[in-house]
C-alpha positions in Angstrom: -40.2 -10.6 10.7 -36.3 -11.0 10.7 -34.2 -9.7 13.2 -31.1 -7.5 11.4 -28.0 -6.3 13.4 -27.4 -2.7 13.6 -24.7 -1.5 11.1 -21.6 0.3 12.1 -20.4 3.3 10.9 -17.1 1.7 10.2 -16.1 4.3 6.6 -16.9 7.4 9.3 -14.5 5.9 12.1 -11.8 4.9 9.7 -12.0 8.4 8.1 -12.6 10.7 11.4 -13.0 9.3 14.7 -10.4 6.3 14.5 -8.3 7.9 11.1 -5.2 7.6 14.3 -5.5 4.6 15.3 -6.5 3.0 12.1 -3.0 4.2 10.3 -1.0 3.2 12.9 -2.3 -0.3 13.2 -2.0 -0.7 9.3 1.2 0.5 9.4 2.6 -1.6 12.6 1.0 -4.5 10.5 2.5 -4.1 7.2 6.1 -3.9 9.6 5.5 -7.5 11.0 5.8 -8.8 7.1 3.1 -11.2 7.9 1.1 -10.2 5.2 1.8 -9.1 1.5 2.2 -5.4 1.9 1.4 -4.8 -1.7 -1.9 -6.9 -1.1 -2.5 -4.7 2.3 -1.8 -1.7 0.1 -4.8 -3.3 -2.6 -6.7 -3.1 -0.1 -6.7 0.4 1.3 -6.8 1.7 -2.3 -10.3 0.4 -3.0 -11.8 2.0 0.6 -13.1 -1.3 1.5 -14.4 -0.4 4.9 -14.9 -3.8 6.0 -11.8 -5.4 4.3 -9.6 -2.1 6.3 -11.1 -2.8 9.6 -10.2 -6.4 9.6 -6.5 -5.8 9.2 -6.8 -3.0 11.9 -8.5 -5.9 13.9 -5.7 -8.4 13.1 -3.1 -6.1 13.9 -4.9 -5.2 17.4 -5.3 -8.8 18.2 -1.4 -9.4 17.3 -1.0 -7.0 19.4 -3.0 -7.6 22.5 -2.0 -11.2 22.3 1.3 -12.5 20.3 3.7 -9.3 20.0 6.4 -9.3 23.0 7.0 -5.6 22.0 
């Protein structure tokens, strides 16, 4: 028998719980011109949970540990 991680309900926090957080951080993001904005803006179209909360991640990270602001 294999052990299997527990799943998160990532699509239900990005739509409900976390919809806040999650826009502002995508926004705050695309600001910092880091990224491609039009690739950032790809990615949000095709509601790829997992591809969405990684930039939210990134940004939070920037955040926590890089940004002066």
């Amino acid at each position: 028998m294999y052990k299997k991680g527990l799943g998160l309900p990532l699509k239900n926090w990005i739509e409900n719980d976390l919809n806040e957080l999650v826009n502002d951080s995508i926004l705050k993001l695309k600001t910092r011109n880091i990224f491609n904005n039009n690739e950032i803006d790809s990615i949000l179209k095709t509601n790829n949970e997992h591809k969405i909360w990684q930039l939210v991640s990134t940004e939070l990270w920037i955040n926590k540990f890089i940004s002066t602001k």
